[in-house]
N, CA, C and O atoms as CSV, one atom per row, in Angstrom:
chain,resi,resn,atom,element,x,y,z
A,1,UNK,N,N,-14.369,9.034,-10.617
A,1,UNK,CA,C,-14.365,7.636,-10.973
A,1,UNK,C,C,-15.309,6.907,-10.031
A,1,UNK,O,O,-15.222,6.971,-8.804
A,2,UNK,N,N,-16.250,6.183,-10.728
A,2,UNK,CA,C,-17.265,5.159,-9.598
A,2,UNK,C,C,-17.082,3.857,-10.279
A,2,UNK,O,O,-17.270,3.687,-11.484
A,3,UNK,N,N,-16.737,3.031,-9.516
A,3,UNK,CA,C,-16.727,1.844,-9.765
A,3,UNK,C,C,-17.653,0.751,-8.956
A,3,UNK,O,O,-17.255,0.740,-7.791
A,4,UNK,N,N,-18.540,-0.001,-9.105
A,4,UNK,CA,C,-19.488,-0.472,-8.331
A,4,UNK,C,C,-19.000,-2.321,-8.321
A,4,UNK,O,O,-18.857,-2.928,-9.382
A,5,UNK,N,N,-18.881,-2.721,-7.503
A,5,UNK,CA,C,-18.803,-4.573,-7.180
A,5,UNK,C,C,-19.633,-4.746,-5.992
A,5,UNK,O,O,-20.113,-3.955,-5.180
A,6,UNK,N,N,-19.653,-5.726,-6.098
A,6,UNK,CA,C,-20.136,-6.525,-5.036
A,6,UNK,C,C,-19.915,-7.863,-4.548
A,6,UNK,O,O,-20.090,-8.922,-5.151
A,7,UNK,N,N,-19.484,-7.658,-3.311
A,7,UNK,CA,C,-18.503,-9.193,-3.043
A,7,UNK,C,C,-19.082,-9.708,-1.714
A,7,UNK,O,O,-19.422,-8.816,-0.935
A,8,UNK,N,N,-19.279,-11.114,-1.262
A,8,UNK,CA,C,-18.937,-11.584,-0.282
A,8,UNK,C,C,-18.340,-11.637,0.674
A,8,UNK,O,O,-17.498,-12.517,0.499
A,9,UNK,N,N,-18.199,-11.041,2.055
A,9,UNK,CA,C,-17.456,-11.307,3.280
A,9,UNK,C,C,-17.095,-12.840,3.073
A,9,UNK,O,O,-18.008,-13.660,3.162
A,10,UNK,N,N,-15.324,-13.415,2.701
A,10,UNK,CA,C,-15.451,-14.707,2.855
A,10,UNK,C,C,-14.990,-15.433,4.481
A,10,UNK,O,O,-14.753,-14.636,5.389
A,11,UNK,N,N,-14.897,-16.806,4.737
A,11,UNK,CA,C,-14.800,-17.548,5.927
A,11,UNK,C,C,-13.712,-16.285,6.886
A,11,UNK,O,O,-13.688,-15.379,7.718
A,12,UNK,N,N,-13.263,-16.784,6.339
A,12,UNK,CA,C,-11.805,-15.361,7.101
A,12,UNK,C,C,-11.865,-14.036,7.005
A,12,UNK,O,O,-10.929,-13.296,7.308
A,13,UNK,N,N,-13.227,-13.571,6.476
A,13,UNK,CA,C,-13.326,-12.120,7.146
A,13,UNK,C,C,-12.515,-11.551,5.880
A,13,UNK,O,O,-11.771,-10.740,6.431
A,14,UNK,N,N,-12.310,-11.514,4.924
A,14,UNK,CA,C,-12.027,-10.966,3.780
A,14,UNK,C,C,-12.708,-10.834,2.848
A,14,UNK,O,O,-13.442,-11.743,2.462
A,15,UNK,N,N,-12.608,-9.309,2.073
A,15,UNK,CA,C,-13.027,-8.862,0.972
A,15,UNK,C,C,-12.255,-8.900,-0.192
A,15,UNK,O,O,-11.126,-8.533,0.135
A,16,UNK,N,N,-12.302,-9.236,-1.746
A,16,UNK,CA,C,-12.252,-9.161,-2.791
A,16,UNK,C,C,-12.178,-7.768,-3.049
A,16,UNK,O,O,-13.170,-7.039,-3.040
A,17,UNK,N,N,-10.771,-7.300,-3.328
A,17,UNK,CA,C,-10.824,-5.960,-4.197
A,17,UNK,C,C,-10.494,-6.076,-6.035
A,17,UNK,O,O,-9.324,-6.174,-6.406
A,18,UNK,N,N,-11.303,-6.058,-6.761
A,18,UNK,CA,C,-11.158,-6.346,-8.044
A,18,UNK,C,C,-9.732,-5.548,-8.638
A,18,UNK,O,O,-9.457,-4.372,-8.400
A,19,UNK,N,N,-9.050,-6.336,-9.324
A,19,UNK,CA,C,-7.957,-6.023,-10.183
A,19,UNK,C,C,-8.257,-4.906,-11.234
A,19,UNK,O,O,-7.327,-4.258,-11.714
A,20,UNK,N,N,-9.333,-4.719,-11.531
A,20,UNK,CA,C,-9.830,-3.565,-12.620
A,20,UNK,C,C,-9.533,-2.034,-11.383
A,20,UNK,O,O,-8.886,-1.019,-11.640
A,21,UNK,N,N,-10.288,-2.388,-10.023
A,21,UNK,CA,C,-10.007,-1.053,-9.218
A,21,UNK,C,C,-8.838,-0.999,-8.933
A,21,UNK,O,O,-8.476,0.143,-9.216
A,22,UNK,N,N,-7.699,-1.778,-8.383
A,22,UNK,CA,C,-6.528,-1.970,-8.116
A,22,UNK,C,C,-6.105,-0.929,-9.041
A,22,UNK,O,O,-5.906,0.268,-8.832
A,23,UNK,N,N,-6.005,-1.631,-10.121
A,23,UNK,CA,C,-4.947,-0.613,-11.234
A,23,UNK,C,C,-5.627,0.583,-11.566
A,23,UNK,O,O,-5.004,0.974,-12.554
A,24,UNK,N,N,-6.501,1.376,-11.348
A,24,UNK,CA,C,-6.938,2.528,-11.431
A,24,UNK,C,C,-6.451,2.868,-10.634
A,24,UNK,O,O,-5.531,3.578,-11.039
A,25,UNK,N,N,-6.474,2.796,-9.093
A,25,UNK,CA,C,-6.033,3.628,-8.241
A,25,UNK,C,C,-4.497,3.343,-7.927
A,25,UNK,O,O,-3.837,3.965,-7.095
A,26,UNK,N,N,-3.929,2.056,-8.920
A,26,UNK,CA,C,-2.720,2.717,-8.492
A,26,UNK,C,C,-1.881,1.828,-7.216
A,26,UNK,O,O,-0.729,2.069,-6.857
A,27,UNK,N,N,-2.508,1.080,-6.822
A,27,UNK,CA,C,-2.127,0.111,-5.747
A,27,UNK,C,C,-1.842,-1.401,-6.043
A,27,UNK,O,O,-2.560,-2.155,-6.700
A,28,UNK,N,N,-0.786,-1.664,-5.500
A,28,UNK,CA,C,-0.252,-3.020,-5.869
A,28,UNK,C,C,-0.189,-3.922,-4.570
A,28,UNK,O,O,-0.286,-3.558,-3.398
A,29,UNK,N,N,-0.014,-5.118,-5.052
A,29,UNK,CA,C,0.060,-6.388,-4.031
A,29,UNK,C,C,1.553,-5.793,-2.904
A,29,UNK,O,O,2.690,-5.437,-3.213
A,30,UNK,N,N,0.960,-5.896,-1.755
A,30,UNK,CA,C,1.913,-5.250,-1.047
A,30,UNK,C,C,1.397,-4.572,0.184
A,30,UNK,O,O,1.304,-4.900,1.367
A,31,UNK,N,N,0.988,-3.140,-0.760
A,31,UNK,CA,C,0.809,-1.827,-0.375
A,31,UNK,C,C,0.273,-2.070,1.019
A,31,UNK,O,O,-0.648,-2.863,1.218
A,32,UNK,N,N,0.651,-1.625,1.638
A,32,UNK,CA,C,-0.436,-0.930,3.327
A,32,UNK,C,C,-1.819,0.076,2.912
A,32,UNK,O,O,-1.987,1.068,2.202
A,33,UNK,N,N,-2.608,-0.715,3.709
A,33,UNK,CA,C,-3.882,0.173,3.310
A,33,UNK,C,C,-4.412,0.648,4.937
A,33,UNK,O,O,-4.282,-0.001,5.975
A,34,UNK,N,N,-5.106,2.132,4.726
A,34,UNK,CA,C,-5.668,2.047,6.071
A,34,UNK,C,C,-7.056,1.951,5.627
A,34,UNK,O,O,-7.634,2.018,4.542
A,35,UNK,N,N,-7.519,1.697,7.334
A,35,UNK,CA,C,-9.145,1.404,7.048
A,35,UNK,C,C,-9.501,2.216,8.251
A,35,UNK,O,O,-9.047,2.100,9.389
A,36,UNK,N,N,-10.543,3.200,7.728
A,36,UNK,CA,C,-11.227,4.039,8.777
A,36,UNK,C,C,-12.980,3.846,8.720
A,36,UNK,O,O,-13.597,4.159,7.702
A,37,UNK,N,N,-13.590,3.359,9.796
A,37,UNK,CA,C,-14.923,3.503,9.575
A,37,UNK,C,C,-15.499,5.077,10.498
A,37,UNK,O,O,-15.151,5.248,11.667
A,38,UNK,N,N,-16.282,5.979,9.847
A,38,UNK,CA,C,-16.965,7.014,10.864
A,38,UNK,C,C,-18.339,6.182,11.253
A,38,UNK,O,O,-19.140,5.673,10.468
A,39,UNK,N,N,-18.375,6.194,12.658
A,39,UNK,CA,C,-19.566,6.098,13.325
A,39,UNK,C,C,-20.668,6.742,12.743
A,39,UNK,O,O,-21.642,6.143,12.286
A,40,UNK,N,N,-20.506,8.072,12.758
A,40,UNK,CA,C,-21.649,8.823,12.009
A,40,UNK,C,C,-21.758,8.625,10.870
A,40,UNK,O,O,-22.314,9.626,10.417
A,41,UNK,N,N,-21.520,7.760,9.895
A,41,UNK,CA,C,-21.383,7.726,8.433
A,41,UNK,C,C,-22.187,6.691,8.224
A,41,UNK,O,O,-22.364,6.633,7.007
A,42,UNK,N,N,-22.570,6.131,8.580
A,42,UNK,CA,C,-23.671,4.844,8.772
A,42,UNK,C,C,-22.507,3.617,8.651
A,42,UNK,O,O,-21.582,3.164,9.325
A,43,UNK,N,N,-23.139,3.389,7.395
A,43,UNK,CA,C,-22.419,1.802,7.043
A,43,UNK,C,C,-21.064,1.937,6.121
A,43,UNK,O,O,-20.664,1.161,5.253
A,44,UNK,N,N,-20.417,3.315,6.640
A,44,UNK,CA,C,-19.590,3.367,5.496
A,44,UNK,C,C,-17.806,3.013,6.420
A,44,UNK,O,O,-17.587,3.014,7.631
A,45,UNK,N,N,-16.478,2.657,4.848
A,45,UNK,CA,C,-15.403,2.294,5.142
A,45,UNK,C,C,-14.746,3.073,4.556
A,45,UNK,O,O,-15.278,3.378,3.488
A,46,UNK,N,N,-13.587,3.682,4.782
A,46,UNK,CA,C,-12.583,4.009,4.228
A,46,UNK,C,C,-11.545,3.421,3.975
A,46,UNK,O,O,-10.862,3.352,4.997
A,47,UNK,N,N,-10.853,2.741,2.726
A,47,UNK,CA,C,-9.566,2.559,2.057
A,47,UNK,C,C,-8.804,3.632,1.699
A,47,UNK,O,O,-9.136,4.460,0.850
A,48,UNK,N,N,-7.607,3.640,2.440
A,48,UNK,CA,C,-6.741,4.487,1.826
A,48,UNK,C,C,-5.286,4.358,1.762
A,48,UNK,O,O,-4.680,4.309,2.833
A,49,UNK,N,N,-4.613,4.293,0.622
A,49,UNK,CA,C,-3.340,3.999,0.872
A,49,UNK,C,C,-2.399,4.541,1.370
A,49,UNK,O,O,-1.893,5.589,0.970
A,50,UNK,N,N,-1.918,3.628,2.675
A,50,UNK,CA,C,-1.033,4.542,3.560
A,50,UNK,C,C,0.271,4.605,2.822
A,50,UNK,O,O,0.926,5.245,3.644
A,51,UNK,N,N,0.767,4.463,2.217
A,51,UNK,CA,C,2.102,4.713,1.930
A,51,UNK,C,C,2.128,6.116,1.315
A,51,UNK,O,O,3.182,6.746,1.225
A,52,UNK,N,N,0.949,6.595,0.893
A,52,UNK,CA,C,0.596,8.156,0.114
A,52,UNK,C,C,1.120,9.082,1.421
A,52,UNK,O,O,1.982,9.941,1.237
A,53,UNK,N,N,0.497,8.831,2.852
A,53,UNK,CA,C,0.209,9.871,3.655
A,53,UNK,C,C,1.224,9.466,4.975
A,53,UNK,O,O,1.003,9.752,6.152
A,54,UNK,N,N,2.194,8.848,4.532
A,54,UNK,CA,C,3.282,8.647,5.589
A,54,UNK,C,C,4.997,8.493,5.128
A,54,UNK,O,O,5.331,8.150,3.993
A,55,UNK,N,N,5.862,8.775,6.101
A,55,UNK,CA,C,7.069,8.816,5.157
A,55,UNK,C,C,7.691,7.561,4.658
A,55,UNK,O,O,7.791,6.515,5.299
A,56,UNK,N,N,8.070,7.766,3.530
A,56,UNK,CA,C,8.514,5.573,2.907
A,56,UNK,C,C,10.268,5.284,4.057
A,56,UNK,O,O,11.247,5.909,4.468
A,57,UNK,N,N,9.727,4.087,4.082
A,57,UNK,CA,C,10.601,3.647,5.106
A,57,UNK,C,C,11.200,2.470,4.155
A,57,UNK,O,O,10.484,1.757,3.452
A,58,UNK,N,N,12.975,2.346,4.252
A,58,UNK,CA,C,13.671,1.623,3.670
A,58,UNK,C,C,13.027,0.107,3.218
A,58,UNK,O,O,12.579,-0.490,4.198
A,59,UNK,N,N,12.923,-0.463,2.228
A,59,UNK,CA,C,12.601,-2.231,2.198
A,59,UNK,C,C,13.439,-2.758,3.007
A,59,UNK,O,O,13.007,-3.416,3.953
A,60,UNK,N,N,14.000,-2.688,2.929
A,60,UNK,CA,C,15.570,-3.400,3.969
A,60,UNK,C,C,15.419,-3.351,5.223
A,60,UNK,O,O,14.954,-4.225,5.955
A,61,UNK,N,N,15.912,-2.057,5.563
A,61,UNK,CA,C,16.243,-2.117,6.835
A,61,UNK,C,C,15.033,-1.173,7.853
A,61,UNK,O,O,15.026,-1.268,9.080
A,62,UNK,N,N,14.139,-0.355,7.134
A,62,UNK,CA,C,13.395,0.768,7.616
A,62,UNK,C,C,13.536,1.894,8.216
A,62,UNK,O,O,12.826,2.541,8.985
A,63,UNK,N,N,14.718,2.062,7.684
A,63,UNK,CA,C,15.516,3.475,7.764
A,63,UNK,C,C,14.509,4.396,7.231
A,63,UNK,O,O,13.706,3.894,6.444
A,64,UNK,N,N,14.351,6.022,7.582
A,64,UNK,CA,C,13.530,6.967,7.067
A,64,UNK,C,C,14.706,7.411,5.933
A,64,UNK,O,O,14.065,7.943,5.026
A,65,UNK,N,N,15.564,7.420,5.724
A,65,UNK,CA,C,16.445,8.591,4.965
A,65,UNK,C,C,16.440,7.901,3.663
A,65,UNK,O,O,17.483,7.339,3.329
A,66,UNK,N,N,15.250,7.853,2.748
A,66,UNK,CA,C,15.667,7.123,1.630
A,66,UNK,C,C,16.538,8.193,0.174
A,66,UNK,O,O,16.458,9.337,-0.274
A,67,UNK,N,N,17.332,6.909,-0.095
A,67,UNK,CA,C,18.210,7.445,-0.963
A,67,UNK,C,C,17.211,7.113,-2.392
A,67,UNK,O,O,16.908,8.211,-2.858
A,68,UNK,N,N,16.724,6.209,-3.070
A,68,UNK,CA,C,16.223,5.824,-4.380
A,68,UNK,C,C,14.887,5.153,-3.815
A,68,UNK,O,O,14.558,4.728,-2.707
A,69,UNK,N,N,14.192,5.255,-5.198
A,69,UNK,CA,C,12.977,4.284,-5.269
A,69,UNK,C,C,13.069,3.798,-6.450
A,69,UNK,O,O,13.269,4.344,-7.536
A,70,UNK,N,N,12.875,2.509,-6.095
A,70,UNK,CA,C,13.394,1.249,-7.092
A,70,UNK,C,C,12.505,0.240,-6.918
A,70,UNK,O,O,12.502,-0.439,-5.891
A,71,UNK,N,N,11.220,-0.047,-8.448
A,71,UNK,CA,C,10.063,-0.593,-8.144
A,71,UNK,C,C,9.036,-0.318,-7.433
A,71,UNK,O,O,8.271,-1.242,-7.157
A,72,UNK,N,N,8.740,1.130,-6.921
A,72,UNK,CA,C,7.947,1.430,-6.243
A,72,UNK,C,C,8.407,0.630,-4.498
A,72,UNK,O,O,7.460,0.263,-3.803
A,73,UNK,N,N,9.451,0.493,-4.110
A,73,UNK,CA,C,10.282,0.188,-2.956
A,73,UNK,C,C,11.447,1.033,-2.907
A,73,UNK,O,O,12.310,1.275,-3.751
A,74,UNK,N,N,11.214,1.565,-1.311
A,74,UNK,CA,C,12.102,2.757,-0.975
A,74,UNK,C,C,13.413,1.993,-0.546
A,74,UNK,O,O,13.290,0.821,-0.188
A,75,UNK,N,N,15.074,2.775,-0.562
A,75,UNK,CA,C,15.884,2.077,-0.464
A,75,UNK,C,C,16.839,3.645,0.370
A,75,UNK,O,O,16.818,4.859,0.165
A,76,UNK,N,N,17.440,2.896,1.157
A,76,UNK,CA,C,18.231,3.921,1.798
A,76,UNK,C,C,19.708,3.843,1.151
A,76,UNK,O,O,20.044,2.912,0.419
A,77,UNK,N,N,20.466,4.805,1.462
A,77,UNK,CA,C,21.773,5.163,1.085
A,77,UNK,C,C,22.910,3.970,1.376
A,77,UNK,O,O,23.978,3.995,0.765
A,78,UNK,N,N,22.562,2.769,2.497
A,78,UNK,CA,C,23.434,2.259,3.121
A,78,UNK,C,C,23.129,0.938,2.448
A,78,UNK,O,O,24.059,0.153,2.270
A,79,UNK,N,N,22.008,0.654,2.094
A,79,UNK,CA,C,21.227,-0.542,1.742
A,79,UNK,C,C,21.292,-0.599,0.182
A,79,UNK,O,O,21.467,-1.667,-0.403
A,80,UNK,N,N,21.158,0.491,-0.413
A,80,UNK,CA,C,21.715,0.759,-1.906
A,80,UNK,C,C,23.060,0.422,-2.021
A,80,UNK,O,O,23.419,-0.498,-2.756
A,81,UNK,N,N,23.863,1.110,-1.334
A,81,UNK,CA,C,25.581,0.444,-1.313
A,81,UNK,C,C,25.795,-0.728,-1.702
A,81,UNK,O,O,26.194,-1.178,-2.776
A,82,UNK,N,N,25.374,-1.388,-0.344
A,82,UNK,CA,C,25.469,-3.101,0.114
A,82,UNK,C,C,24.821,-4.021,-1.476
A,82,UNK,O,O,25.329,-5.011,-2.002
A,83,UNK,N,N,23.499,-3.209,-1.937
A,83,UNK,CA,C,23.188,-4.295,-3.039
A,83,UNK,C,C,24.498,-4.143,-4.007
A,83,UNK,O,O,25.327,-5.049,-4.096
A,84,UNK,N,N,24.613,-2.800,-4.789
A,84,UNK,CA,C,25.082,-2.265,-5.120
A,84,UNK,C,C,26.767,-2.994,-5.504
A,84,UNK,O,O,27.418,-3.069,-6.546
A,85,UNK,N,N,27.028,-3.465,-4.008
A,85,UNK,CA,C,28.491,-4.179,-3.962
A,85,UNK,C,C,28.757,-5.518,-4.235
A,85,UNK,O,O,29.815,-6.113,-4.440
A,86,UNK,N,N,27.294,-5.972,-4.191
A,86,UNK,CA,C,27.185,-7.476,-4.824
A,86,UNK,C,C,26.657,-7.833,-6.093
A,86,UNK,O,O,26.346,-8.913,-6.595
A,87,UNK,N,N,26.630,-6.438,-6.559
A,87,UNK,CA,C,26.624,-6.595,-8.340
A,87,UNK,C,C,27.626,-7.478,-9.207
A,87,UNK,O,O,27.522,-7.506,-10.433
């Protein structure tokens, strides 16, 4: 997949990631992204979504032991309960 844009650095040092690439790859408003530049690579950046390459940590509380994923948000065993009881 190549997708080509071209955007402006705006006042605050932010880039425009188009909604057409978003939903190809799969990433939503939220997500943690990492950013790696190689020195030797010239002018180049890496995006990558960290939530792929690390373990999901509770919405709640950030417990590692998740019990469900619900909305693409991880939920632990204790934190599932608790909603769970105020149904």
């Amino acid at each position: 997949m190549k997708i080509s844009h071209s955007h402006k650095i705006d006042a605050l040092n932010r880039i425009l990631l188009p909604k057409e690439l978003l939903r190809k790859l799969g990433w939503k408003r939220g997500d943690t992204l990492s950013l790696c530049s190689d020195e030797g690579a010239g002018e180049t950046l890496t995006l990558r979504l960290l939530t792929k390459y690390t373990e999901p940590k509770c919405f709640y509380c950030e417990r590692v032991d998740i019990e469900i994923i619900i909305n693409r948000k991880a939920v632990c065993a204790d934190c599932l309960e608790k909603a769970l009881e105020k149904l």
